[in-house]
C-alpha positions in Angstrom: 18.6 -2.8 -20.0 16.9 -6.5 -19.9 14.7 -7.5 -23.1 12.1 -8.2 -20.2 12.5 -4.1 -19.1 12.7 -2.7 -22.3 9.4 -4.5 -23.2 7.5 -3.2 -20.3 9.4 0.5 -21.4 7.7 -0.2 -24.7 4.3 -0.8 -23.5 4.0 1.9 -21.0 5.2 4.0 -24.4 2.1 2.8 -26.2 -0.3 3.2 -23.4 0.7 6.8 -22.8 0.7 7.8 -26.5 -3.2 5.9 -26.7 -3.7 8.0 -23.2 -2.5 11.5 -24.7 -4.0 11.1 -28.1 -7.7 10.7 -26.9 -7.1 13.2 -23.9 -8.2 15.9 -25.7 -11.3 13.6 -26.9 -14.9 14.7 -25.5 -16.6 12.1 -23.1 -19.9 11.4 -21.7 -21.0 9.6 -19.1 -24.0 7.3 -18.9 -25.5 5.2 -16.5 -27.8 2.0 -16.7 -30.0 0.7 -13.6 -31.4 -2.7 -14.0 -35.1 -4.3 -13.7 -37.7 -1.1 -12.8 -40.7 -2.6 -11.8 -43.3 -0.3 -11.0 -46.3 -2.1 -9.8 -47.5 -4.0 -6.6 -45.5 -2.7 -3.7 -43.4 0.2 -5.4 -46.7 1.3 -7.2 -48.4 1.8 -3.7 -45.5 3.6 -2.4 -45.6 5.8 -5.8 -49.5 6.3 -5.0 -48.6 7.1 -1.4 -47.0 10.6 -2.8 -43.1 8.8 -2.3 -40.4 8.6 -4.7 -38.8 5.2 -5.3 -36.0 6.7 -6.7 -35.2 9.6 -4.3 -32.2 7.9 -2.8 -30.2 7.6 -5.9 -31.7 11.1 -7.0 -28.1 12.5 -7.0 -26.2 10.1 -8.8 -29.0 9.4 -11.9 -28.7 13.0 -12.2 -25.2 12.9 -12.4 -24.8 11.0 -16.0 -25.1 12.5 -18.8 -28.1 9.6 -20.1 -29.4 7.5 -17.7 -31.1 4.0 -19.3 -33.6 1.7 -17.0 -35.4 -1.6 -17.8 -39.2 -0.9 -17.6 -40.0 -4.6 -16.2 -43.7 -3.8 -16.3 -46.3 -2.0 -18.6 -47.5 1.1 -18.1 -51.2 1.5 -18.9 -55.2 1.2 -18.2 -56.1 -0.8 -21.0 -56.0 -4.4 -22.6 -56.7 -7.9 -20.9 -54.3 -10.0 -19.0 -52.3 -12.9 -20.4 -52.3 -15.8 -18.8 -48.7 -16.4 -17.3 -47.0 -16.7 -13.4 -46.6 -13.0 -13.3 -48.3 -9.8 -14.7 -47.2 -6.5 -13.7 -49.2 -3.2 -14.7 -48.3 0.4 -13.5 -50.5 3.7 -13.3 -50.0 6.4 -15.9 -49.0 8.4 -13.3 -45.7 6.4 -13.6 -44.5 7.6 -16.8 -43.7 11.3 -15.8 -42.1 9.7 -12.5 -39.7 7.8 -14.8 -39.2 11.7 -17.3 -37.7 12.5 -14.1 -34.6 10.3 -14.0 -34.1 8.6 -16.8 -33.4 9.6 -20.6 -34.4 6.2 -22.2 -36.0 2.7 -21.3 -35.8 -0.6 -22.9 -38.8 -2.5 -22.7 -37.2 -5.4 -24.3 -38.5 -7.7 -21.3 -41.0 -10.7 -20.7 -43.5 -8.1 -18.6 -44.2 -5.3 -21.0 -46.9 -7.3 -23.4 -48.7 -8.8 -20.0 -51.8 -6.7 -20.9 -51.7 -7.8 -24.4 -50.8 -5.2 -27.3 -53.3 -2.7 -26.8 -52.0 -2.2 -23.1 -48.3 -2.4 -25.3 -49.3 0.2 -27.8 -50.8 2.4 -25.2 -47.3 2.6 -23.0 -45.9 3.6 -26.1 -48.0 6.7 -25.9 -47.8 6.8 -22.0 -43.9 7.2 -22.7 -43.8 9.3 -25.8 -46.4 11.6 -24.0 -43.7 11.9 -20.9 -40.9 12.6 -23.3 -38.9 9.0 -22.7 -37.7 7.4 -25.4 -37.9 3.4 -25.8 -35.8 0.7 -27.4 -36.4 -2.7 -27.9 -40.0 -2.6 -29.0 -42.5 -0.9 -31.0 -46.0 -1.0 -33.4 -43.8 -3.6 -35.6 -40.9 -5.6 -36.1 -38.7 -3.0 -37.9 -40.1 -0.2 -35.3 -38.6 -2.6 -32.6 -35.5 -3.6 -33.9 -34.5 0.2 -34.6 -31.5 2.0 -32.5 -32.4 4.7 -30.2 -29.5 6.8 -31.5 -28.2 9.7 -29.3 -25.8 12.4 -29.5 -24.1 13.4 -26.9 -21.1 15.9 -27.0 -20.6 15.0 -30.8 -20.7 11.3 -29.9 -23.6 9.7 -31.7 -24.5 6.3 -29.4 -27.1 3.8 -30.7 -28.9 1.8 -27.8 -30.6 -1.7 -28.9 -33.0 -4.1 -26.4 -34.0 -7.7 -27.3 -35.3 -9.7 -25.1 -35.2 -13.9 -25.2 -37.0 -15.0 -22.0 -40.2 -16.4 -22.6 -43.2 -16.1 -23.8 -42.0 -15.4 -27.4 -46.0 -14.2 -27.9 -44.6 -10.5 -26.9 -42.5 -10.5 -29.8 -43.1 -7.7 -33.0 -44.2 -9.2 -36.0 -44.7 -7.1 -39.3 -48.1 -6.3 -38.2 -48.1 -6.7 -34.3 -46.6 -4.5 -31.8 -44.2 -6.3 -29.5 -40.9 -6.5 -28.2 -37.4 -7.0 -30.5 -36.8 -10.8 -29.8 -32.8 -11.8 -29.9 -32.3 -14.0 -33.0 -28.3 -14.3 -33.3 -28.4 -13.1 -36.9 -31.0 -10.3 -36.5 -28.8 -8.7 -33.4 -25.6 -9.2 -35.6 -27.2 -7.1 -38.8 -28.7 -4.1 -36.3 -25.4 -3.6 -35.2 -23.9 -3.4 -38.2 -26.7 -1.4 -39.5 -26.2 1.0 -36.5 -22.5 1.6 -37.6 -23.8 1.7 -41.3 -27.0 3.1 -41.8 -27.6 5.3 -38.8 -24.0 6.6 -38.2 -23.2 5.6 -34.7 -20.0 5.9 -32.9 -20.9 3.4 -30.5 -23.3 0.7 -29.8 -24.6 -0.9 -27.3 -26.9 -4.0 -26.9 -29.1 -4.0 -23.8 -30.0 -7.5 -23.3 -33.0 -9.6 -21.2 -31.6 -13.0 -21.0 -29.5 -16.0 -18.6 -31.7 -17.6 -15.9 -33.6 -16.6 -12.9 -31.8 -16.5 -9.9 -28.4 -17.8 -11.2 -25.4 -15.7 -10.1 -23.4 -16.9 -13.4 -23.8 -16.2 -16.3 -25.0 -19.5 -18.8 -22.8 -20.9 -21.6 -25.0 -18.6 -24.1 -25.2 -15.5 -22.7 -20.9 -15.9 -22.6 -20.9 -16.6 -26.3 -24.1 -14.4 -27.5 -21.9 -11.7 -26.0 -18.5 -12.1 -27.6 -20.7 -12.6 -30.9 -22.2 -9.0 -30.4 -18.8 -7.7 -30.0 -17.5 -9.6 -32.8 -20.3 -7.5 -34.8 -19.0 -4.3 -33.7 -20.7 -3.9 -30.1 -18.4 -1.8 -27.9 -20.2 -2.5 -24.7 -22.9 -5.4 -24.0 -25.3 -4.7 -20.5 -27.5 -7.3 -19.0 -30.6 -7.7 -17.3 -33.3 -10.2 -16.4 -31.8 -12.6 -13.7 -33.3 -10.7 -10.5 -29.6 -10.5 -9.3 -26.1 -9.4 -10.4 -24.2 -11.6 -12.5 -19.9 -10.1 -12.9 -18.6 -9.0 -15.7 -16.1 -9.9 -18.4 -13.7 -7.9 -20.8 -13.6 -9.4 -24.4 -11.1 -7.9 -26.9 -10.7 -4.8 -25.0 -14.7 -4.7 -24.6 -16.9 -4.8 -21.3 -19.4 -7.3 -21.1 -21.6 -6.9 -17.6 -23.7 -9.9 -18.0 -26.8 -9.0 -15.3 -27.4 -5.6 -13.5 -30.3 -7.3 -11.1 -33.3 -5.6 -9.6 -33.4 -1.9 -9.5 -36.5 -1.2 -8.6 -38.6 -4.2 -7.7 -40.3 -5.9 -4.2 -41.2 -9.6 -3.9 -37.6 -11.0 -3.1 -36.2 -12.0 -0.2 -33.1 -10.8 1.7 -30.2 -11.7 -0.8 -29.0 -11.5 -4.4 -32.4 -10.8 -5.0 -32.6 -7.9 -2.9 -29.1 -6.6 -4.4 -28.3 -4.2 -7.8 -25.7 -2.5 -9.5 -25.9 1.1 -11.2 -23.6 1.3 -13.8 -21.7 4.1 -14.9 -19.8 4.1 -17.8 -17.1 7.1 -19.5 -16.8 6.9 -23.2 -15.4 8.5 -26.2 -15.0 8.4 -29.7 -13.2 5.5 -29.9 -15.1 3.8 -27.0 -14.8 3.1 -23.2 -12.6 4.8 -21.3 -13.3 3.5 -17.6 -16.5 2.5 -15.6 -17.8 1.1 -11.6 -20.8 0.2 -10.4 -22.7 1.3 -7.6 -24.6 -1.4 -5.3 -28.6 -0.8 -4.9 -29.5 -2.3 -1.6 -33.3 -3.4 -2.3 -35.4 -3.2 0.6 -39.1 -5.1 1.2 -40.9 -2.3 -0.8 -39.0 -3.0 -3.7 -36.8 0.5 -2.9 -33.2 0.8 -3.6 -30.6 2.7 -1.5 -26.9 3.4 -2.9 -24.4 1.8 -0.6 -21.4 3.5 -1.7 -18.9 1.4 0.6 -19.5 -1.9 -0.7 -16.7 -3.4 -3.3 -18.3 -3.5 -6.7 -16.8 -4.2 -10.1 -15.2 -1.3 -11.9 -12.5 -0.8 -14.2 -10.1 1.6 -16.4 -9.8 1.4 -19.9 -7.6 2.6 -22.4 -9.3 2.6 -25.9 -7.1 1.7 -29.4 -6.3 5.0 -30.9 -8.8 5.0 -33.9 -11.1 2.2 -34.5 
């Protein structure tokens, strides 16, 4: 046998031993949906009596956690900032949300757009409708805290920054706000996700890159292979209005921009196109994922379109970590 053959023997060997020794592992599945923007055009259709996320009823139901970007504030109160675009939903909104999704990040540039006492009072809105949120809170320690879940055994810590402006929305020690993404303070949560609250697995939910832009920028590239280098076994995206591709970075999935979810304003395009993600993990960390492709239409609604090509992937995670 060649050197060349007995190589590829050997690493077929290795892959089927890391296959067979976390077969027996337990996985969950979770699932993350891009920008969910509730006002203006999907709010009407919500106040109409429809559902704007009937159509993918079947598969947000189908994960084990589903996760959303709340790209608007939920609330009645508070005065609005001065800024291109302010989006406010009804409080009839939050319960809508209880019914498909476990957890939202509002780690985003729309959630403080009525100031913090519409912030504070989404807080309630959410906590009231029994769905958790990352990425913000009364303070700056409340906002940079994991939303750790366990799942099967598995104990996964979700963390939200945002870094699109206005850097006004950010937590302070006494303000409420969103967690901003400072390179060092991202690096010590994760670590202190690992450390102090336990977690198997982490993963950064981040608002960044540039509006519009089908690539990801220079920094979102290296901001992600930092978070990975700090322990992050997965790194999801948001913010651009449109999908962005994905990267794998020492065995680790980075998908730089999920787009619009939820969300009306855009014209036919990238703008009018998102991905769900759906991601298998264990113990040791992802174990293969796909996306599914939102078709957006002028309400802001998405529709699955389960025959268009879409990133996805198989995984084989190192035996221990």
């Amino acid at each position: 046998m060649s050197i060349s053959l007995r190589f590829a023997a050997l690493l077929l060997a290795i892959v089927g031993l890391a296959v067979s020794a976390n077969a027996d592992e337990p996985t969950v599945r979770l699932a993350f949906v891009g920008d969910v923007m509730l006002a203006d055009l999907p709010g009407k259709v919500i106040e109409r009596g429809d559902d704007p996320f009937a159509h993918f009823a079947t598969l947000l139901h189908d994960a084990d956690f589903t996760v959303g970007n709340l790209e608007c504030v939920i609330s009645t109160r508070g005065a609005k900032v001065e800024k291109p675009w302010n989006f406010r939903a009804d409080p009839r909104c939050a319960p809508l949300l209880a019914k498909y999704f476990n957890a939202v990040s509002i780690a985003n540039n729309h959630t403080g757009d009525y100031g913090p006492e519409a912030f504070v009072e989404q807080l309630e809105y959410l906590k009231g409708a029994k769905v958790p949120a990352f990425g913000g809170g009364r303070n700056r320690d409340e906002a940079h805290q994991p939303l750790v879940v366990e799942l099967k055994g598995i104990r996964i810590a979700l963390l939200g920054y945002n870094e699109f402006k206005p850097r006004a929305f950010e937590a302070t020690d006494k303000t409420p706000g969103v967690a901003w993404s400072v390179d060092q303070h991202v690096v010590a949560d994760i670590a202190a996700a690992r450390k102090v609250h336990h977690a198997d697995l982490v993963i950064p939910f981040m608002h960044w890159g540039r509006e519009m832009e089908t690539a990801p920028s220079d920094r979102q590239k290296q901001f992600a292979r930092m978070m990975i280098d700090a322990g992050a076994d997965v790194v999801v995206g948001g913010h651009p209005h449109c999908t962005e591709g994905t990267d794998i970075y020492r065995g680790k999935l980075i998908v730089y921009s999920l787009g619009n979810f939820v969300f009306d304003g855009f014209d036919p395009g990238i703008g009018r196109t998102g991905w769900l993600l759906r991601l298998t993990l264990n113990r040791q960390g992802l174990v293969k994922w796909d996306t599914v492709v939102a078709e957006i239409d002028a309400e802001g609604i998405p529709r699955p379109n389960l025959k268009a090509k879409s990133p996805q992937g198989v995984m084989v995670p190192p035996v221990g970590k």
